[in-house]
Rosetta silent file (secondary structure, phi, psi, omega in degrees, C-alpha in Angstrom):
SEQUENCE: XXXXXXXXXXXXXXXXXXXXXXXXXXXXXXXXXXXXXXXXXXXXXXXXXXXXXXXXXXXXXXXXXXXXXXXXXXXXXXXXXXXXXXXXXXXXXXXX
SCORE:     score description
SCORE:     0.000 S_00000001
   1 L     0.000  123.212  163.398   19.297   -5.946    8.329 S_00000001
   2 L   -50.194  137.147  157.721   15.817   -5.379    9.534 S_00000001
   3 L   -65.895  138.237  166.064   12.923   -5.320    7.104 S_00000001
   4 L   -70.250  163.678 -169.576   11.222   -2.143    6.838 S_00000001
   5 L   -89.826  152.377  171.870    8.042   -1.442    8.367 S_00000001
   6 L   -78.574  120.905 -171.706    4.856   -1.005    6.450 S_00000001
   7 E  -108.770  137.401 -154.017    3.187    2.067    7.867 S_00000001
   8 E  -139.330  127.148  169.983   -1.161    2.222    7.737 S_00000001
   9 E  -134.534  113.700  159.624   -2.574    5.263    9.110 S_00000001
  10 L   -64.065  156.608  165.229   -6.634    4.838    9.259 S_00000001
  11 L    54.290   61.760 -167.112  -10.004    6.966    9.193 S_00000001
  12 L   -64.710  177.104 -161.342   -7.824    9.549    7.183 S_00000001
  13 L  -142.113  123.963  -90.021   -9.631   13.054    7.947 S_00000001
  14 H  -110.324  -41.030 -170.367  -11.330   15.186    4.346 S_00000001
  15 H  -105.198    9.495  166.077   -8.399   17.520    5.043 S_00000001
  16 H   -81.674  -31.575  158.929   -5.524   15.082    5.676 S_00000001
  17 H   -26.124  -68.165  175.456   -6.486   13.724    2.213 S_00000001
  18 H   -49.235  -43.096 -124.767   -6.458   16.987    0.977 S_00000001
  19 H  -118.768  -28.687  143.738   -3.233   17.918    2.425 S_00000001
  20 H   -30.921  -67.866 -136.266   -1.790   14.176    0.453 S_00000001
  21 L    65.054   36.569 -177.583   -3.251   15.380   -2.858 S_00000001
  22 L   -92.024   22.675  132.563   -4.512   11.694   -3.017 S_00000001
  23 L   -54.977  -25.702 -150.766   -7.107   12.572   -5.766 S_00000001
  24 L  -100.513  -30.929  169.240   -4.589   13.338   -7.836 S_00000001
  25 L   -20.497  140.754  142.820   -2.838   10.197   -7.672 S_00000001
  26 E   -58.377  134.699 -176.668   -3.007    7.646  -10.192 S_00000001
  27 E   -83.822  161.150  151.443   -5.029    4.544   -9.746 S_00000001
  28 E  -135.259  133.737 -136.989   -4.322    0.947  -10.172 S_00000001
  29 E  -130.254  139.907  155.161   -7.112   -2.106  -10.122 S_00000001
  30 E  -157.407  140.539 -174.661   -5.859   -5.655   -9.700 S_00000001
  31 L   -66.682 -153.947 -166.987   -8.181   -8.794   -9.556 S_00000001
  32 L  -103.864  127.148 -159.226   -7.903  -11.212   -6.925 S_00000001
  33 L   179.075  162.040 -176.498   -4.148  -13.172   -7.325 S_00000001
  34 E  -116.102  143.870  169.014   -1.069  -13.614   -5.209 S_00000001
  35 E   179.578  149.802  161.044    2.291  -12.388   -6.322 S_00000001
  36 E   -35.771  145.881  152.516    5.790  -10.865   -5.000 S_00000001
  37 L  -168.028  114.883 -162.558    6.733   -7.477   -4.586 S_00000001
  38 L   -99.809  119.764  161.817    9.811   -5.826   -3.747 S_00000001
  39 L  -112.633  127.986  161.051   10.821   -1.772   -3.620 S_00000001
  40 L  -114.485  112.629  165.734   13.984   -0.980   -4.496 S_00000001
  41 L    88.187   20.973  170.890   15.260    2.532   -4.916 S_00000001
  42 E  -147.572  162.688  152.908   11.451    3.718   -3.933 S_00000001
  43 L  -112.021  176.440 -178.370    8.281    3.908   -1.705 S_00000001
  44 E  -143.379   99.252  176.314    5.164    3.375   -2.772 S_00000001
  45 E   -92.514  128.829 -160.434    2.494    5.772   -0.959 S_00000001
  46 E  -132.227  149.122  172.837   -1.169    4.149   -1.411 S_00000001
  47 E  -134.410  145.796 -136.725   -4.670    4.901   -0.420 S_00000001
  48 E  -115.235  127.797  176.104   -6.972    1.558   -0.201 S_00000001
  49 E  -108.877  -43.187 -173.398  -10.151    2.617   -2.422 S_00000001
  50 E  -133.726  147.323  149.898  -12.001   -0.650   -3.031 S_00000001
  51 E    87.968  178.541  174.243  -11.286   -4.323   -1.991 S_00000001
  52 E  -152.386  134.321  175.781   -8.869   -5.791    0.442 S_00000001
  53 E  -112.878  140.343 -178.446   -4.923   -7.016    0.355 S_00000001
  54 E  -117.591  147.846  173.743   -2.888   -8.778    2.770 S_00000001
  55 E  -121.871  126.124  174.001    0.939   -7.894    2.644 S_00000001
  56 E  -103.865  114.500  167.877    3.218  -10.122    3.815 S_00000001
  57 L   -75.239  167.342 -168.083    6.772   -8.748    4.447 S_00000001
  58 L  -101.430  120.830 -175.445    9.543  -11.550    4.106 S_00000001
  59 L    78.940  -31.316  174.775   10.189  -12.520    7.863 S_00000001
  60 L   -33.422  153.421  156.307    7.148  -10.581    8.770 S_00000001
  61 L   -81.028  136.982  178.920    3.695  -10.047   10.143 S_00000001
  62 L   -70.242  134.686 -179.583    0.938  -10.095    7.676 S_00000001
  63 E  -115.474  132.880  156.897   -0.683   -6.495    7.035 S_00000001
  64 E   -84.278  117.508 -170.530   -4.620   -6.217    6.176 S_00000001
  65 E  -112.015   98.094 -161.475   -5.389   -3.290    3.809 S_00000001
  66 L  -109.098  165.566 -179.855   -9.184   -2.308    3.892 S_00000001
  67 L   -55.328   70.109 -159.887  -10.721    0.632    2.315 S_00000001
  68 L   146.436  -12.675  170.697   -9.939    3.822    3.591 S_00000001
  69 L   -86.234  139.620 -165.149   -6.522    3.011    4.846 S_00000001
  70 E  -103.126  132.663 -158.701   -3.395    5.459    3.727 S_00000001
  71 E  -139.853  138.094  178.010   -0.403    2.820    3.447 S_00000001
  72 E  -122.360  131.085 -169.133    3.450    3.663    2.911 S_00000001
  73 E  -120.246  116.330  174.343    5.466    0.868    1.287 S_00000001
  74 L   -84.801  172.786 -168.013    9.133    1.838    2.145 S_00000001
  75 L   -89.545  150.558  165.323   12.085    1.406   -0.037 S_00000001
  76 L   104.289  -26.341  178.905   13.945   -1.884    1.126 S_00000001
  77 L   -75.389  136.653 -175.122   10.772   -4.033    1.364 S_00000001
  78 L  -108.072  158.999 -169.213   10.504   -7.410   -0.216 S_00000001
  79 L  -178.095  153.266  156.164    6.743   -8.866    0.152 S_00000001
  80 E  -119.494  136.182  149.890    4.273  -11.098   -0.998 S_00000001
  81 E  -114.246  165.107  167.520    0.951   -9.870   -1.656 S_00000001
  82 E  -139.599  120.228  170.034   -2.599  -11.556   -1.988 S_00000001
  83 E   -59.200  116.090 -175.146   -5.397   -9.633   -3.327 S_00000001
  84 E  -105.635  -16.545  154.923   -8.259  -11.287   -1.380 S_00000001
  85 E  -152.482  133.744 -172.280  -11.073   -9.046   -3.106 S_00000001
  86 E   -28.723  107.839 -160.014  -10.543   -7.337   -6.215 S_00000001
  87 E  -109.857  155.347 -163.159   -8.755   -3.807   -5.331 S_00000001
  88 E  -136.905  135.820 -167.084   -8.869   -0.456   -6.530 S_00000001
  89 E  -154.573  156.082  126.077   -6.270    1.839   -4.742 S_00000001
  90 E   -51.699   82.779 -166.541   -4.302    5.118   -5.364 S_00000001
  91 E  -134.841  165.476  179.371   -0.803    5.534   -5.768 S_00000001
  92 E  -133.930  142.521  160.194    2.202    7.470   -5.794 S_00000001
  93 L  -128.985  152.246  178.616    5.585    6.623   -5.650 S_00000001
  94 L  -126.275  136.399  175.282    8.865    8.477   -4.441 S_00000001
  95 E   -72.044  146.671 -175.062   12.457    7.966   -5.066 S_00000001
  96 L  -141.697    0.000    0.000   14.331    7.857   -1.670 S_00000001
């Protein structure tokens, strides 16, 4: 089975934001460190606030997550990530 893809949509626009509700999100912070992460029975919808992450999908191409990018982590993905400067992000997650 193909992995799913991670999907990064840039230079979001004041009222595609808006139209998110990605204020309202909860944040999460994480220093700089490498570790796994797999969704199962979710997504993970993220907005890149501070810092930068590379995602590695398992068979994959590596994804670079910079500030300002809106990032969908599908259900089904297995990953490694490594925080490469301490990141501050948004997130929501949905059951799918």
């Amino acid at each position: 089975m193909a992995m799913p893809k991670i999907v990064v949509e840039k230079n979001l626009s004041d009222e595609r934001k808006a139209e998110l509700g990605i204020a309202s999100w909860n944040i999460w912070d994480c220093d700089v460190r490498e570790f796994r992460l797999d969704f199962q029975g979710e997504s993970e919808h993220s907005y890149i606030l501070e810092g930068e992450i590379v995602v590695t999908p398992d068979g994959g191409e590596s994804v670079t997550l910079v500030p300002g990018d809106y990032v969908i982590f599908p259900d089904g993905l297995t990953s490694m990530w490594s925080v490469t400067k301490t990141l501050k992000k948004h997130y929501m997650k949905t059951p799918d």
